[in-house]
Every structure is written in C-alpha cells, then in structure tokens.
N, C-alpha and C positions, 0 to 999 in steps of 0.2 A: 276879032270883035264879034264874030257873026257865033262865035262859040259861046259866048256868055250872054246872048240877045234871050233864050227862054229863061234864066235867072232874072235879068235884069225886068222882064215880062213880068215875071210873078212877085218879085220883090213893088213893081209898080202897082198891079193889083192889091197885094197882100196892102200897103198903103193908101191907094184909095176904100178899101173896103175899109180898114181904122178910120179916117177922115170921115166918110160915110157914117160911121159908127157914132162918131163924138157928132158930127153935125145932126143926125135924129135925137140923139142923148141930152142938147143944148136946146133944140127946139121942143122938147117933151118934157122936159122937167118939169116936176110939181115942186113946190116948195115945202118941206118938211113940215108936219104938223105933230105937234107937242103930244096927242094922242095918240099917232102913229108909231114915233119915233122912241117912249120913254121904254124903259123896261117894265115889262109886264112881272109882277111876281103877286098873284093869289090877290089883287087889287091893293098890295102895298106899296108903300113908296121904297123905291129901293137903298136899302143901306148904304151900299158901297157903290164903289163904280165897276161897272161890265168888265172892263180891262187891270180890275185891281192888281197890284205884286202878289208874289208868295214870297214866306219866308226861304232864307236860303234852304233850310231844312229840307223842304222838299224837293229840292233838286237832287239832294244825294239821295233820298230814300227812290224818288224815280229814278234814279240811274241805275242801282241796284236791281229796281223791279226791272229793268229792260235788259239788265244783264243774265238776268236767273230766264225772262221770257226767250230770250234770243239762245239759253242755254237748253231750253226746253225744243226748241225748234231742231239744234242738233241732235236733240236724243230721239227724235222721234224716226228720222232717217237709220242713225246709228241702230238703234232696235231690231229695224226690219234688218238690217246687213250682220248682225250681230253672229248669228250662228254661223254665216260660209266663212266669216275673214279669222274667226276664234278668237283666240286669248290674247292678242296683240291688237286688236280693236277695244278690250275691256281693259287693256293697261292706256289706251290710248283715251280714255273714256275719263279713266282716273286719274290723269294726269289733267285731263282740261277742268276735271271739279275741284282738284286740288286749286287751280289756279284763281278758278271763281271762291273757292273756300278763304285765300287767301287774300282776294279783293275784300272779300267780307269784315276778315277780320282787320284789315286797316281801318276801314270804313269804323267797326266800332270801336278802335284804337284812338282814332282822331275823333270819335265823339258827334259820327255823322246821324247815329241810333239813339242818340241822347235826346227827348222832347222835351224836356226843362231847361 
C-alpha cells in the first residue's frame, strides 16, 4: 500500500483542485447577458446558427485536402534524402502518388467532386 500512497496523494489533490475549480466557478458566475452572448457579425443579426451542418460534400472535398496536405509533408523530408537513397526513393515516391492519384480518382468516380 505504502507504494501507491504518492499516486493516491496526487490523484487527491489533482481532485480537490477540480472541486476547488467548480466551487469558485459556482460562486462567480454572472448570468449571460443577450449582448454579450449573441454573435457579433458587422452589427447583423446573424443568419444561421454558430454551429450549423455542412453539406456532406464537404467532408469529402476535406478529406482529399488533408490527404494531398499530409502528402505534401512526406515530400518535403523525401526531397532532402532524395539524392543519397537514388532511384529507389523516386520509384518509392511514385508509387505513394499513384496511390493518392488513385484515391482521386474514386473520389471523382463516386461523384465526391460533383457541386450540383
């Protein structure tokens, strides 16, 4: 027991400090006021709501953008190592854009590229 007493120490603290937390949090609250709270846009009322949906649409068009950004991250390492590893680094290169090449083309296959 005497081995888990600085765990069980700081898991007690780490929870009175939370306790602590919500009881100033309880005692300090203001109540929301309608001019603080609304969304601010150029003194208009705002259209829609802060947390609106998107269309599914753009979930594939981001997922694309993050797969070409995250492809961009590999190339930049690849570059600098480019010249000592040679010509088995530039087939290895083309093999990962075929593969992103060929996300692509599902993607406009299934009509993820379509905006109408």
């Amino acid at each position: 027991m005497e081995r888990y007493l600085p765990v069980l120490a700081m898991l007690g603290l780490a929870a009175a400090l939370v306790g602590t937390l919500y009881l100033v949090h309880l005692r300090t609250a203001v109540a929301p006021v309608l001019s603080t709270v609304a969304a601010f846009r150029s003194g208009l009322p705002p259209r829609e709501h802060a947390v609106s949906r998107f269309h599914v649409r753009w979930y594939a068009v981001s997922l694309l953008f993050l797969a070409f950004d995250v492809e961009m991250l590999f190339m930049y390492p690849w570059a600098v190592v480019v010249a000592d590893v040679g010509a088995s680094a530039v087939a290895e290169m083309f093999v990962f854009l075929s593969l992103l090449m060929a996300g692509v083309l599902y993607a406009w296959r299934e009509g993820a590229l379509r905006w109408a």
